[in-house]
N, C-alpha and C positions, 0 to 999 in steps of 0.2 A: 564728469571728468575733472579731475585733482589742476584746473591750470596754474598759470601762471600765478595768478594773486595769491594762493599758497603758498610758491615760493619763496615769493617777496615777504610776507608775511613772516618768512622767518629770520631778514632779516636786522629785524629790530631790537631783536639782540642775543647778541654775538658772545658765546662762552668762548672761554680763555681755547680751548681745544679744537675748536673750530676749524675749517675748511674750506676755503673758496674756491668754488665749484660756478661752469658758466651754462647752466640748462637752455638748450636751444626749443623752446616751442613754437607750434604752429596758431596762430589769429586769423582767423575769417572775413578778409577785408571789408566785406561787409555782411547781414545773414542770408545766407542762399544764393550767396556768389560763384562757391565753390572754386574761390582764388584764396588764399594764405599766407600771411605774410609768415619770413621764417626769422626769429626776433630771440638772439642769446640776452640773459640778463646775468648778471652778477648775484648768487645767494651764496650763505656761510651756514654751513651744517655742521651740528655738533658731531664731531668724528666717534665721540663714544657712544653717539646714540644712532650712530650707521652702522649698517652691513652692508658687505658687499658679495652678492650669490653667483657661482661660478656655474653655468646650465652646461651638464651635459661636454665638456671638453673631454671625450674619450681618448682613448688609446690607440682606437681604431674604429674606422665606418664601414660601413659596407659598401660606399661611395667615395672610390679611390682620390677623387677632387675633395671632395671634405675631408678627407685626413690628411692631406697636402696642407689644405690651407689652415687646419686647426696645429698644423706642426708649426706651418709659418708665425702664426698669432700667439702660440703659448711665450714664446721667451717676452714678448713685449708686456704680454698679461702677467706672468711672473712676477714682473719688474712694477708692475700697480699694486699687485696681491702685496709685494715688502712696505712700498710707500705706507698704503692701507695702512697696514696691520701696525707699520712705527708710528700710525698718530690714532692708534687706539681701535678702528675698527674692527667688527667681527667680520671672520672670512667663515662662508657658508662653503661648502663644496659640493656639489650634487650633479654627479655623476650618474644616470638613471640606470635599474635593473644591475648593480656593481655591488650591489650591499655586502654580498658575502666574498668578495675580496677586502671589505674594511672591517669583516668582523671580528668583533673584542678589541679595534683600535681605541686609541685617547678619542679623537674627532667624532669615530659614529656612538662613542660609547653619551659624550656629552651631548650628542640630539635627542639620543635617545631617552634620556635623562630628563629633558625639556617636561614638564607636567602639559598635559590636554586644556587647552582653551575652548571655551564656548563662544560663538561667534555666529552673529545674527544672519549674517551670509553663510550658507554652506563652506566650506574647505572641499571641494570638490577634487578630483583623482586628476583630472584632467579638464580647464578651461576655455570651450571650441568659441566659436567667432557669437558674438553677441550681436544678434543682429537689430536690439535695441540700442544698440552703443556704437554700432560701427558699421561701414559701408563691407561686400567684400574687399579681400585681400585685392593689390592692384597687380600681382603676377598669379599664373596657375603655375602651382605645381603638382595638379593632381597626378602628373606620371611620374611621381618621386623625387624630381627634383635634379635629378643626377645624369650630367651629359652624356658621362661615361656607360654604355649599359653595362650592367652587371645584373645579378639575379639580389634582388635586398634581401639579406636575413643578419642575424647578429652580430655584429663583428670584437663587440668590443669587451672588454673585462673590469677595468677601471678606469680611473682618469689619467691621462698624458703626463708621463713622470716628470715632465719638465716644468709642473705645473705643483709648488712643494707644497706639503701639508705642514704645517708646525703645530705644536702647543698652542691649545686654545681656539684651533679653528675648529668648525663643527662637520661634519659629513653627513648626506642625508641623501633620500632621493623624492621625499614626500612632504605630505602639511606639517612634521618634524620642525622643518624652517619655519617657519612661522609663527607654532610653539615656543621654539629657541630662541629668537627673535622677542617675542611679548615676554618672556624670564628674564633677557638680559635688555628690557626697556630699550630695545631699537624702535624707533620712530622713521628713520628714512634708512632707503633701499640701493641700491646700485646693482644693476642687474646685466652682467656679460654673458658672452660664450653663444651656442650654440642651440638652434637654428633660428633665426629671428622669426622667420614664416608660422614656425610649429611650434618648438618646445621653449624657447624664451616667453612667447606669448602664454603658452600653453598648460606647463606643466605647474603642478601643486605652489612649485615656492616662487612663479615666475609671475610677468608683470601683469595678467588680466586678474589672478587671483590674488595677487599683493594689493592693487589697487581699489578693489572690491572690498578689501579690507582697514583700506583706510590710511594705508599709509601712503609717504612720500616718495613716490619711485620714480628713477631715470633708469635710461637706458644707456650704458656706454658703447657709442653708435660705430667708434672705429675698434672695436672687441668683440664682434658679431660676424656671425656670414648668414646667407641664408641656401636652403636647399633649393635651387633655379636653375633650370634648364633654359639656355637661350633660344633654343629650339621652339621652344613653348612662349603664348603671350603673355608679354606685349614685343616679344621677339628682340629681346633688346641684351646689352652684355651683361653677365651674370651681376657683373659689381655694380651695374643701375639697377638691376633686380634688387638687391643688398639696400642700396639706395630707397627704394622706392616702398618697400615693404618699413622703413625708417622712418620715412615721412609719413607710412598710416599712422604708425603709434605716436609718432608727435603729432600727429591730429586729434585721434580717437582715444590714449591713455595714457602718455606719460612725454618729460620732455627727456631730451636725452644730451648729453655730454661726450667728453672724448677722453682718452688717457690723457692729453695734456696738461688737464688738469692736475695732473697725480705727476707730470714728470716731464712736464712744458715740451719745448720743443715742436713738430708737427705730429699732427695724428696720423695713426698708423693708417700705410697702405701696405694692400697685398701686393708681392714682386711683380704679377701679371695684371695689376690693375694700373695699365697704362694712358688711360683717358684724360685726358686737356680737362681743367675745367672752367666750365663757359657760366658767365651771369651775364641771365638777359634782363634788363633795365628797363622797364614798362612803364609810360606813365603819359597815354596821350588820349581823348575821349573821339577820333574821326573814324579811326579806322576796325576798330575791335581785336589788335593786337594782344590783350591781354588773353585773347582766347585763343586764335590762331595760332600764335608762338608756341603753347605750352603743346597746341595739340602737334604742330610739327616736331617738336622737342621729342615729344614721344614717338613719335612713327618713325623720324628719317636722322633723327642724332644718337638713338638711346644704343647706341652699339659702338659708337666714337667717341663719348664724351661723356663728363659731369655734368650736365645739366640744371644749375638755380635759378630761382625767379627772383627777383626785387621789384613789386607791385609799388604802387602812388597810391596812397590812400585814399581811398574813395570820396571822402571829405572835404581832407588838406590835401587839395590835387599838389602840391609842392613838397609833400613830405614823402618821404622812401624807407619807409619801416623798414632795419635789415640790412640799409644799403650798407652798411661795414661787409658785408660777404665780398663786395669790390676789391677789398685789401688783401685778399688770398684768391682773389681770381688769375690764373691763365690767361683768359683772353675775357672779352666784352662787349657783349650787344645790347646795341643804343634802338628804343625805339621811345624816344619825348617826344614832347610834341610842345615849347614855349613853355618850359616851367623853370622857376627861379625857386633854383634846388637851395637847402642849406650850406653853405658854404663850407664847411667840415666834411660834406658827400662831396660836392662839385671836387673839391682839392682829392679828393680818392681817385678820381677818376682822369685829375693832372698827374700822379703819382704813377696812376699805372698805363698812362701815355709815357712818361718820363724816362718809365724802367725800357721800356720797347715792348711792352706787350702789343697782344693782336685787339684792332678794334673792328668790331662788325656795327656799319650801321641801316637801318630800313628807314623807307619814307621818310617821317617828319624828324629823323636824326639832323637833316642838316640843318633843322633849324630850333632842336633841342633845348638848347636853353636860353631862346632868346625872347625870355617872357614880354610879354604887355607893359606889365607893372612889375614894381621891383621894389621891396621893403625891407632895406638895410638894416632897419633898427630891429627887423625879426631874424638877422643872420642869413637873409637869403643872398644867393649870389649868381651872375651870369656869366654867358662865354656866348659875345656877340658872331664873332670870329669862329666859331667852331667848325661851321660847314669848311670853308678855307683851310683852316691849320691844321685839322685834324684830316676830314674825311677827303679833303683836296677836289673840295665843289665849288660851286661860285650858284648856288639857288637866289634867283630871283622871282619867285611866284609860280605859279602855272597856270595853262591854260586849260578853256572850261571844262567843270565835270563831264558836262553832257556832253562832250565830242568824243567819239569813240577813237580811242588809240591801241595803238599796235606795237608790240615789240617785235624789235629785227636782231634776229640772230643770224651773221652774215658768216659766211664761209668760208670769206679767206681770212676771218681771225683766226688766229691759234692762241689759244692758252687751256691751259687745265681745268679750267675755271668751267670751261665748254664741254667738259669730257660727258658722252653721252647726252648731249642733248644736238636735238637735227637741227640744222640752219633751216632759215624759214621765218613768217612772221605768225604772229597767236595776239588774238584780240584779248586785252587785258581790264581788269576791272578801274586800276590805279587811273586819273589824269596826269596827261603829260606833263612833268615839272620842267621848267628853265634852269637846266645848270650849265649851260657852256658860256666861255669857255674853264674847260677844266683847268687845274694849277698842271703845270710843265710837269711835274713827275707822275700825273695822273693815266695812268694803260686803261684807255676806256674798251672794255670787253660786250658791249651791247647797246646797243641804241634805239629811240624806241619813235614813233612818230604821229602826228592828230592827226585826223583826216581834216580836210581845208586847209594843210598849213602845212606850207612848204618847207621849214626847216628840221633837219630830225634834230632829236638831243640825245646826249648818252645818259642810260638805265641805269646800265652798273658798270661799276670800276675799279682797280685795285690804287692804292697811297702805299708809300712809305713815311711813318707819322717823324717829326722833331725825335724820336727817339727813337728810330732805327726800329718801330714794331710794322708788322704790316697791318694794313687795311684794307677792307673791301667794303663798297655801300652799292645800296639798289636802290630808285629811289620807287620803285614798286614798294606793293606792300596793303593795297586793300584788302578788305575780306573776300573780295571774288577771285583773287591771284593766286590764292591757296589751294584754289581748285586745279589749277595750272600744273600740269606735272611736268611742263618745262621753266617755270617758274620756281615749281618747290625744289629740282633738280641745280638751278640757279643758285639760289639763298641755302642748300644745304652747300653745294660744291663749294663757293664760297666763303661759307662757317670752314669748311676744312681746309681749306689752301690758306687762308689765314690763321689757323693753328699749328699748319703745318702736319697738319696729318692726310695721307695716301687719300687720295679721291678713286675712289671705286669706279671698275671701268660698266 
């Protein structure tokens, strides 16, 4: 796999024509952890020695949702193809099975023209999943992909006129690109369009066969859709399907980037991809949150939300590879546990208390960052006060592991927070923490109690933080609580009433 130190490697130096581009790849926090850190870097690509190949943006699909959303996405794609093309790139266009609507044009005449290269890897027709190179896909679409039924057959004739050809681009629908590419000394690739699942990965000029080949390829991650049925697993919204199938290929072949690059601003979202998005903040070694989180991420959020991870390096427990994803988060879930973050992270996460976002925190949130030791002269920094100002707790300790405790979920609370889970109590894995009493603005919604000890405490609770965002904390959160399906119903309901999206009845 072509990583990161590629990248970087190019950029030691910088031609006048140049390109600053920010490839987002994935780092293995450590081998055989199967956790990732997700880590943008800064590289500059000579713009005359890039292409940028257009997969598949037909006319028409035989999946009335995919030609919606390829309508949606060509004006903004448009608008990169012009950037592109003013600082030198070649635009490839590859529209599949369309040839003989572009024949005798300028564009399929100059692929055609491209001489045959010999090349130690095959140029195969079609690139399927390498099951030396990569795990399966993380969604099925073996039933086609499409919510809508229809009967699949051909729909299309060319590519989406909104989508302009000019002088000098090339048209192809085979190992042509490739060819054309190695004539006009392209060395890196930029690879849009359509469908990430199949034919971005898949087809002759696309990224399993580009990378095979030696070159430098990204994916641009918000210029894709994939073919995803929510119906199908991992049962989740199409646009985490989108998501998720992103995250293989920054795993397994290439990193990928946004139109931002080519035209600042934010990267494109589709009009119906309405999900919050959530960064959860991992970095404590008691409870096995690192594992937990992502597995509840996927089961009980992936139909409401963006979902990122920001892992602590397995190493430098103090470090947050990533942690800038904080800076464009929605909302945020704290699960530290006493670490003495870099202070340039900690101020991310003052910034987006400050704005009023929503804060979610588990367990050892209330006591996040209030390390042991503390080494200013390495930029680290603390927030004594955090349980108090932020999540509106008062933790002083808890009592022992070993006494089995019980959460009370009482009846005559109300709030939404409760929707669909039964009053009653459930033996829980967490020990009871000390946090009463709560701060005055704190709506304690659950309460939890040890056996031998007569005081209860409150579990979870909602805050309104110093800047008007909401909160909710639990101070649950063992690895046995996840088993809890009035628990996981807890910490999701939660996640959503503090984004402010509908809690499912």
């Amino acid at each position: 796999m072509r990583g990161l130190a590629a990248f970087l490697l190019l950029t030691f130096c910088v031609p006048a024509s140049a390109i600053e581009l920010h490839p987002r790849t994935r780092v293995e926090t450590s081998k055989g952890s199967g956790r990732y850190h997700a880590i943008a870097n800064s590289v500059d690509w000579d713009a005359k020695k890039t292409a940028v190949v257009v997969c598949d943006m037909w006319d028409k699909h035989w999946c009335p949702d995919s030609t919606k959303r390829v309508g949606e996405m060509a004006p903004r794609m448009n608008e990169v193809l012009k950037a592109a093309r003013s600082k030198g790139m070649l635009i490839i266009h590859c529209p599949s099975d369309t040839m003989g609507f572009y024949k005798d044009t300028p564009g399929r005449k100059l692929a055609q023209s491209a001489p045959v290269v010999k090349t130690e890897i095959p140029l195969e027709p079609w690139c399927r999943l390498d099951k030396d190179k990569e795990i399966a896909l993380p969604i099925d679409d073996s039933d086609g992909g499409c919510a809508t039924p229809v009967k699949n057959y051909k729909a299309w004739s060319r590519q989406i006129a909104t989508l302009e050809i000019m002088d000098g681009d090339g048209i192809t629908d085979s190992a042509e690109a490739y060819y054309l590419m190695k004539q006009k000394g392209i060395e890196n690739v930029i690879v849009m369009g359509v469908h990430t699942n199949m034919c971005v990965l898949g087809r002759p000029f696309a990224i399993r066969q580009l990378v095979r080949q030696g070159m430098n390829v990204v994916l641009m991650r918000d210029m894709t859709d994939t073919m995803y049925n929510p119906k199908a697993k991992p049962f989740v919204s199409h646009f985490t399907g989108t998501d998720l199938v992103v995250e293989h290929i920054e795993r397994h072949w290439c990193p990928s980037i946004t139109s931002s690059d080519f035209l600042g601003g934010a990267e494109f979202r589709f009009p119906d991809d309405k999900r919050p998005s959530l960064v959860m903040l991992i970095g404590e070694d008691e409870y096995k949150t690192e594992t937990t989180l992502p597995e509840f991420a996927a089961t009980e959020l992936g139909k409401y939300l963006r979902v990122s991870f920001v892992f602590s390096d397995d190493k430098k427990l103090n470090e947050f590879p990533g942690a800038e994803a904080i800076k464009n988060a929605d909302a945020l879930l704290i699960s530290v546990r006493r670490r003495a973050m870099p202070k340039v992270h900690l101020d991310l996460i003052r910034q987006h208390i400050a704005m009023g976002k929503p804060i979610i925190g588990i367990r050892t949130a209330s006591h996040a960052f209030e390390p042991k030791t503390l080494d200013k002269n390495a930029g680290q920094d603390q927030w004594v006060d955090f349980d108090g100002e932020v999540l509106g707790g008062n933790y002083t300790g808890h009592h022992g592991a070993n006494i089995p405790t019980f959460a009370i979920i009482d009846a005559e609370i109300k709030h939404p927070i409760l929707t669909g889970i039964a009053p009653g109590e459930w033996k829980v894995g967490s020990s009871l923490y000390k946090s009463a009493p709560l701060k005055s603005k704190a709506v304690p919604i659950a309460f939890g109690r040890a056996e031998k000890v007569e005081a209860k405490e409150p579990i979870a609770w909602t805050y309104t933080s110093d800047g008007n965002g909401r909160v909710f904390y639990t101070s649950l959160g063992h690895v046995d609580d996840f088993k809890i399906p009035g628990f996981r119903k807890l910490l999701r309901n939660g996640i959503l009433w503090a984004v402010n999206v509908p809690i499912p009845e």
